[in-house]
C-alpha positions in Angstrom: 10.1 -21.9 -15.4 7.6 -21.3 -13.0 9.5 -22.9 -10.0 12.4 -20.0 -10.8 9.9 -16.9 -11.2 8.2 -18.4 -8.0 11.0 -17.9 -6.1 10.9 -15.9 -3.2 13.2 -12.5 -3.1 12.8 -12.0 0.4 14.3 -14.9 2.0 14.9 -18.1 1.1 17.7 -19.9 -1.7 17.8 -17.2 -4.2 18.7 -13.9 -2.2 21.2 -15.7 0.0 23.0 -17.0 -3.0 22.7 -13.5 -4.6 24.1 -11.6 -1.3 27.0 -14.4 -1.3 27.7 -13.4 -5.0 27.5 -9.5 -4.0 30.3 -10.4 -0.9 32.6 -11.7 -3.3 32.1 -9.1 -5.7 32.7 -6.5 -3.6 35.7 -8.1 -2.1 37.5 -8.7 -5.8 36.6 -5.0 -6.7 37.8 -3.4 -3.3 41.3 -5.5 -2.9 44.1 -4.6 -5.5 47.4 -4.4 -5.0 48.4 -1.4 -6.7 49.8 1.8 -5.8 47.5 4.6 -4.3 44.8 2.2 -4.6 42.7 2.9 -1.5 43.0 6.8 -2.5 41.2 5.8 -5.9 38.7 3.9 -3.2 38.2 7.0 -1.3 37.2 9.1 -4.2 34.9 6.5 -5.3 32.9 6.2 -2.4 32.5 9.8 -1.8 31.7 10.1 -5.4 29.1 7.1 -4.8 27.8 9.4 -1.6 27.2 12.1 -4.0 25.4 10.5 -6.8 23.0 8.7 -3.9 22.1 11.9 -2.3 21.9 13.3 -5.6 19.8 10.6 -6.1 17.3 11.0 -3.4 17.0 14.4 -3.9 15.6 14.1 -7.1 13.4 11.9 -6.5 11.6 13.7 -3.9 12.1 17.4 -5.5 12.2 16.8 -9.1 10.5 13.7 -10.2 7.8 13.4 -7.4 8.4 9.8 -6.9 7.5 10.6 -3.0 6.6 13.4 -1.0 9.2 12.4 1.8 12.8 12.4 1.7 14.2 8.3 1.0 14.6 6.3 4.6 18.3 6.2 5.2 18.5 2.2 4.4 17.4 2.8 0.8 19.4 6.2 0.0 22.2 3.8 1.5 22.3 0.7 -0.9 21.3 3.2 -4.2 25.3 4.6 -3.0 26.4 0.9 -2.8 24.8 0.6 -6.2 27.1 3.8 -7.6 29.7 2.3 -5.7 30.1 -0.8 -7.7 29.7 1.2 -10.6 32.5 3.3 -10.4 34.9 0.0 -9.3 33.8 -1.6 -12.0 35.3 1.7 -13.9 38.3 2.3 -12.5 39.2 -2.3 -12.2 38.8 -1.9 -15.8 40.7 1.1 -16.9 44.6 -0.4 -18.1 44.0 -3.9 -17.2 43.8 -7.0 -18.5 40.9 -9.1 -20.3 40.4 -11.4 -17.4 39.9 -8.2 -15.3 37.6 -6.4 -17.8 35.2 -9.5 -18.1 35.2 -10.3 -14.3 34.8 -6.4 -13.1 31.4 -6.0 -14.6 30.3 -9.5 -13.5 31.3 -8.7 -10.1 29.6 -5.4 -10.6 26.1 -6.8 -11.7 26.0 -9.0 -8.5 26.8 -5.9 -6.4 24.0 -4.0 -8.1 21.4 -7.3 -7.6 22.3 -7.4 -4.1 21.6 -3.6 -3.2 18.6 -4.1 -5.5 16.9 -6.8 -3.4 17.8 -4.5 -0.5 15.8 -2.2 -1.3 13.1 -4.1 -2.5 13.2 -6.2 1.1 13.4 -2.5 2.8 10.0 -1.6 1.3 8.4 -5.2 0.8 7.4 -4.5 -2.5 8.2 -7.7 -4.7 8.2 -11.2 -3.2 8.8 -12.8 -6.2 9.9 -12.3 -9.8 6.1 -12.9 -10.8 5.6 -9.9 -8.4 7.5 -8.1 -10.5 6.8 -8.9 -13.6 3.5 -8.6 -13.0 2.7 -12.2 -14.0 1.4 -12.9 -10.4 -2.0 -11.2 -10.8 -2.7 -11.2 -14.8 -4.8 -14.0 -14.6 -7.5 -13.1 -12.3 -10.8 -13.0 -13.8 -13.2 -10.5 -14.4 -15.9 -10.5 -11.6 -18.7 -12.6 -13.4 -21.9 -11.3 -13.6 -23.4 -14.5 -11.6 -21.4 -12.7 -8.2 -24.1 -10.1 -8.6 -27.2 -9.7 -6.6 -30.7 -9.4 -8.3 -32.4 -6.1 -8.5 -34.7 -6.5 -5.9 -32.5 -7.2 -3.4 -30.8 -3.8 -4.0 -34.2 -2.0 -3.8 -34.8 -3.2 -0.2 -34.8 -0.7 2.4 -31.4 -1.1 5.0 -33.6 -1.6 7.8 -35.0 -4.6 6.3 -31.4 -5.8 4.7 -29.7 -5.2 7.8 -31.3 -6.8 10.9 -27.9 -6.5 12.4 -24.4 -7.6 13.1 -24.2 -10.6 10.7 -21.9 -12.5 13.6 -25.3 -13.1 15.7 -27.2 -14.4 13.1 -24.8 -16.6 11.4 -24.5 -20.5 11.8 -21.8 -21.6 9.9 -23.2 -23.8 7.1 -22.0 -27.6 6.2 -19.7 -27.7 3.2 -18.4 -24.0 3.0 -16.0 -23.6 0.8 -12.6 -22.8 3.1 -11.4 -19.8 0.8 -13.0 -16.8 -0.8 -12.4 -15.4 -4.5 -10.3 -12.5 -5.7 -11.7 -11.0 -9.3 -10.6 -8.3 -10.8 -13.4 -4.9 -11.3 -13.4 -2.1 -13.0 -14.9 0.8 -11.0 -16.5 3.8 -13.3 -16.3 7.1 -12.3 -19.6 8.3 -13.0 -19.7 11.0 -10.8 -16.4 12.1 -10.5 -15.5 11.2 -14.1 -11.9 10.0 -13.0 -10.5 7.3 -15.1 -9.2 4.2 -12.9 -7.4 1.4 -13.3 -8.1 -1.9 -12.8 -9.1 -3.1 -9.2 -10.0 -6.0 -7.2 -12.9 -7.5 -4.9 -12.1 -9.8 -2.1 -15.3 -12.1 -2.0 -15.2 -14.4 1.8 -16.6 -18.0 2.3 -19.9 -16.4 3.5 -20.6 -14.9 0.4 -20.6 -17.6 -1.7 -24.2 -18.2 -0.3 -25.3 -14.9 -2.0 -27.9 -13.3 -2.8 -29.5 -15.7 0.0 -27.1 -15.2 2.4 -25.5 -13.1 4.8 -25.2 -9.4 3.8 -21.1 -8.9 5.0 -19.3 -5.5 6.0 -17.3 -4.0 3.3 -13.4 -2.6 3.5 -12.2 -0.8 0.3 -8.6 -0.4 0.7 -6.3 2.1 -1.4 -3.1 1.4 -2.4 0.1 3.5 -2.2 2.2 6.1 -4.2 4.0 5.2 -6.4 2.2 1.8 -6.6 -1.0 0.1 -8.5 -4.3 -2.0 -6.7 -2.7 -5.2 -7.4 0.2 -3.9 -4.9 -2.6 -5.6 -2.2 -2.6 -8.8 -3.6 1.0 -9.4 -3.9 2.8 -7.0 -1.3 0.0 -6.9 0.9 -1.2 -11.0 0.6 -4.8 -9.7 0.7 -6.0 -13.1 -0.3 -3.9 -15.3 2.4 -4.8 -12.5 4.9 -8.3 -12.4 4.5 -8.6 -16.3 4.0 -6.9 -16.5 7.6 -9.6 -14.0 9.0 -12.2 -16.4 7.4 -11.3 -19.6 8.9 -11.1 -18.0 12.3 -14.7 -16.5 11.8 -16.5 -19.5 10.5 -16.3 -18.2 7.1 -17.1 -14.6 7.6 -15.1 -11.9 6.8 -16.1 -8.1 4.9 -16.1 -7.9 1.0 -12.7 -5.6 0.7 -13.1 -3.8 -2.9 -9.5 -2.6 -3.8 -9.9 0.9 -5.7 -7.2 3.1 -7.7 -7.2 6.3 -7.0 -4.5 7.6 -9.1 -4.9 6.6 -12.8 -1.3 5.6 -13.4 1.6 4.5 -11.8 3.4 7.9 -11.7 -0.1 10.1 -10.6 -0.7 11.2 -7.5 -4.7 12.6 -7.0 -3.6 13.1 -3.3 -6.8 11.6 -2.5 -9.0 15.0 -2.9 -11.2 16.6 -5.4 -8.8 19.3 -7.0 -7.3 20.8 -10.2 -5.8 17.8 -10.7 -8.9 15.4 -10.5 -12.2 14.3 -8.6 -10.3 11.7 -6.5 -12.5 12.4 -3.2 -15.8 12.3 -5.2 -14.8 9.0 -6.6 -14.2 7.2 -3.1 -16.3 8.6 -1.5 -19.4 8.2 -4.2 -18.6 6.6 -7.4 -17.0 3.2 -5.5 -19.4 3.0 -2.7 -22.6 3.6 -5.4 -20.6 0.9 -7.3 -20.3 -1.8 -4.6 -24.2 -1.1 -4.0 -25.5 -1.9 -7.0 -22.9 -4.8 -7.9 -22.3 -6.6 -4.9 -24.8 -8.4 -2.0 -23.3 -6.4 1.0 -24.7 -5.0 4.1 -25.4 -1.2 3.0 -25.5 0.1 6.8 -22.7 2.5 6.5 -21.8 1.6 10.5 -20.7 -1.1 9.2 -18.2 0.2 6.1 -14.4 0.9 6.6 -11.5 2.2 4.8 -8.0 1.7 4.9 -4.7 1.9 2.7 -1.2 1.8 3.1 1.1 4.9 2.7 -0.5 7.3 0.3 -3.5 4.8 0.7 -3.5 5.2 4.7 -3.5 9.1 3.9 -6.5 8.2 1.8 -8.7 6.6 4.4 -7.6 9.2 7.3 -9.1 12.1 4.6 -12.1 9.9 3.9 -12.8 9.2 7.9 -12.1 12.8 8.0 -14.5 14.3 5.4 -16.9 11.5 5.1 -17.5 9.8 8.6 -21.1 9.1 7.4 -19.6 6.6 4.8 -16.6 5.2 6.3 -17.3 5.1 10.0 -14.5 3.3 10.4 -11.3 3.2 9.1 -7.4 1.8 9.1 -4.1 3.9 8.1 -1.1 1.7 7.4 2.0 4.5 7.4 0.0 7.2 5.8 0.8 11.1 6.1 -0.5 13.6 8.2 -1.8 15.4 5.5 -1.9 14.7 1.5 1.6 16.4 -0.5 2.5 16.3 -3.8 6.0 16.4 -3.2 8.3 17.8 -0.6 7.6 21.3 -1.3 4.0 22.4 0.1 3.9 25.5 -1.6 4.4 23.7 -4.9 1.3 21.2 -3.9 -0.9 24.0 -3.1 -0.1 25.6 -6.9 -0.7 22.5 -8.6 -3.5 21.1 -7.2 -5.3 24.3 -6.4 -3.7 27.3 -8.2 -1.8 28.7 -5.2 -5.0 28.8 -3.3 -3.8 27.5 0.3 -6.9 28.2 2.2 -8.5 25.6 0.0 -5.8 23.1 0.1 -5.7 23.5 4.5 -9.6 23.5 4.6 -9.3 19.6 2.8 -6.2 18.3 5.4 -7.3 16.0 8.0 -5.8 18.1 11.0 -7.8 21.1 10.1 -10.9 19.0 9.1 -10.7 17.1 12.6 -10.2 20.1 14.4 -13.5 21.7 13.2 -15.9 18.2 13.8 -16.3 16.1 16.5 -17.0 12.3 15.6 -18.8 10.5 18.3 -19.3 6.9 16.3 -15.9 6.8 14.3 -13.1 5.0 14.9 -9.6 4.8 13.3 -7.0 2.1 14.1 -3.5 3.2 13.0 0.1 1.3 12.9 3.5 1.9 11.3 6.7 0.5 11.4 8.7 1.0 14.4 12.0 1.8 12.3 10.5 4.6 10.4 10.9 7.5 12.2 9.1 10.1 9.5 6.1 7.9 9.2 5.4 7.5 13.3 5.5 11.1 13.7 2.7 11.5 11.3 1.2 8.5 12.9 1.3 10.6 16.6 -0.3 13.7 14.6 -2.7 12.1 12.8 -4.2 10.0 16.2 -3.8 13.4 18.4 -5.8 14.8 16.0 -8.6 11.9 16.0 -8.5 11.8 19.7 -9.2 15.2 20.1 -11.9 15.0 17.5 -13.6 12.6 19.9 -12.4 9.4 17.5 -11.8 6.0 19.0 -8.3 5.1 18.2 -5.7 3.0 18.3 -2.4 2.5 17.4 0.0 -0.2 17.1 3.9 0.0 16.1 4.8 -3.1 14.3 8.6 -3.8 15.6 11.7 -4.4 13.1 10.3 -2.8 10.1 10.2 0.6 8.6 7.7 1.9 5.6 7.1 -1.2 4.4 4.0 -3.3 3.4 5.3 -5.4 6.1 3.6 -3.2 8.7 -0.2 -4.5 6.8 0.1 -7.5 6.4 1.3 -8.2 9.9 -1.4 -5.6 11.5 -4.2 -5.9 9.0 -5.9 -8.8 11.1 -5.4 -6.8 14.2 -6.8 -4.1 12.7 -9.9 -6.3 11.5 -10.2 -7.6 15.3 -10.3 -4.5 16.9 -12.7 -2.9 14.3 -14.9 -6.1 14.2 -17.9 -5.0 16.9 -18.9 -2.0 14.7 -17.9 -4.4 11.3 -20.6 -6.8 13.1 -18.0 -9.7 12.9 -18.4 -10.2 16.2 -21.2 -10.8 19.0 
């Protein structure tokens, strides 16, 4: 059983036999030889037209799935979805058994095919385990012997952090070639926000803790719609990070994967509001967290964040408002600013009870405009087919150029807002960031 829910759904045996299946679907419910058929057609795929925009719309006005209209590719297959649908309907409607059983079976491959579309557009699920979940539920708990003694904690940084852990390092004999994912739980002791579960990355080098090297930390956010374990499947965080390990004689930061939303459908935009104390909780419950729990090096110069999509908003806000913590930090397709929805005006009443001088004092462009950040540095990429996400990406950088950042940017070619775009640019990312991470001499 495993073998099957192993499978990959981005390439590979299963989707080409499921796109083969769709093909001859479509062809059996498209080709009849009856009278006025392709006017019955025509209807049908305008109707399909309608119901996908329809669709779309309500997704970004009315449910809130996404603050940003559906990329063309994905509002595209939902239609092909409808379309097969409403074949399906009209194959059926005064024909025979045969007909009636093989319409809907047609249909159903159709709908799988446009499904898998979708999910290869965005990059989501690589697998059925991905998707049911199964892929991640049995990561342990972070065991208590991970955590530094007490003393160590007490230590002032400038005697924990000599500096850059890359000069002092000498690779030890029998390292162990892969670090450890465990699953935390972050309290919001501060903030009071209620998280979900997250994650900790834990390298090679730190298996030699609480003696050994104290390593750079990267808390990374997930997106919107989306959970923390969205990094460990979508995002290979684990393969990734292995990968930066074995180049690095073993080193590589401690990346603590934090929730910032509470739920699935939530959406804290990342700030302290009406809604909740999302801001306070990066930006002081997870860092005092990873202090007291984990053997790092507590030199903020050498913290980051990052995040993909709602998470690269995240860590633009938190370079933003908190360059004192997160020095450093990465946005995979984030937003210029935080949104609720597509409708600004509606964000400002929800989150802070029509008050928009409140909400525009919290943005990153107006926060950036007021500061000028001589030691931070923001590395920023996004798919070079989506066109929504690369303007923000120009607005954002502007805006940290001017504000006296160091950034770059990187598009990553043949992909549009998906988690493609980190885990093809997150060691690039890591490389270019490494001198202030002290990775590297």
């Amino acid at each position: 059983m495993n073998a099957l829910t192993g499978l990959d759904l981005l390439t590979g045996a299963l989707p080409a036999v499921v796109y083969a299946l769709a093909v001859t679907g479509a062809l059996y419910l498209l080709i009849r030889r009856r009278r006025r058929w392709w006017t019955a057609v025509a209807a049908a795929v305008a109707a399909a037209v309608l119901m996908a925009l329809g669709t779309a719309w309500f997704l970004t006005n009315v449910a809130a799935a996404t603050a940003h209209e559906l990329p063309w590719p994905v509002t595209a297959w939902i239609g092909v979805a409808y379309l097969a649908v409403v074949l399906a309907v009209l194959n059926m409607a005064g024909n025979g058994r045969r007909r009636k059983v093989l319409a809907p079976a047609a249909t159903t491959a159709l709908v799988l095919g446009a499904a898998l579309q979708v999910n290869a557009y965005f990059g989501a699920y690589r697998s059925i385990d991905d998707l049911t979940g199964a892929s991640t539920t049995g990561i342990a708990a972070l065991p208590a012997l991970e955590r530094p003694t007490p003393g160590v904690l007490q230590q002032p940084a400038s005697a924990q952090n000599p500096g850059p852990v890359a000069k002092a390092w000498v690779k030890p004999a029998g390292l162990p070639s892969a670090g450890t994912v465990n699953s935390v739980q972050i309290p919001g002791t501060v903030s009071g926000f209620a998280s979900r579960t997250g994650y900790v990355y834990l390298p090679p080098a730190y298996q030699q803790a609480p003696s050994g090297p104290a390593l750079p930390v990267l808390v990374l956010i997930p997106g919107q719609p989306g959970t923390p374990a969205d990094w460990l499947r979508a995002g290979g965080l684990k393969t990734q990070m292995d990968a930066y390990a074995a180049a690095h004689d073993g080193l590589a930061p401690v990346v603590v994967v934090a929730d910032v939303n509470g739920s699935e459908s939530a959406n804290t935009m990342c700030i302290d509001s009406m809604i909740a104390r999302a801001d306070t909780y990066v930006s002081v419950d997870v860092p005092a967290w990873i202090r007291a729990t984990l053997h790092v090096d507590t030199d903020p110069a050498r913290w980051a964040v990052g995040g993909f999509s709602f998470g690269g908003t995240c860590a633009l806000q938190m370079a933003a408002l908190h360059p004192d913590i997160y020095p450093s930090a990465i946005d995979f397709s984030g937003e210029a600013e935080p949104a609720l929805g597509a409708d600004r005006a509606a964000t400002i009443r929800r989150a802070f009870g029509g008050d928009a001088a409140a909400f525009d004092a919290l943005t990153p462009a107006r926060v950036l405009s007021a500061r000028h950040y001589a030691h931070s540095r923001i590395y920023l990429a996004v798919g070079g087919q989506d066109p929504t996400f690369s303007a923000y990406q120009t607005q954002s950088a502007d805006a940290a150029s001017g504000a006296g950042m160091n950034v770059k940017t990187e598009l990553v070619p043949g992909v549009g807002h998906s988690w493609e775009v980190p885990r093809q640019a997150l060691a690039q990312a890591l490389d270019w960031l490494a001198p202030a991470l002290g990775l590297s001499h």
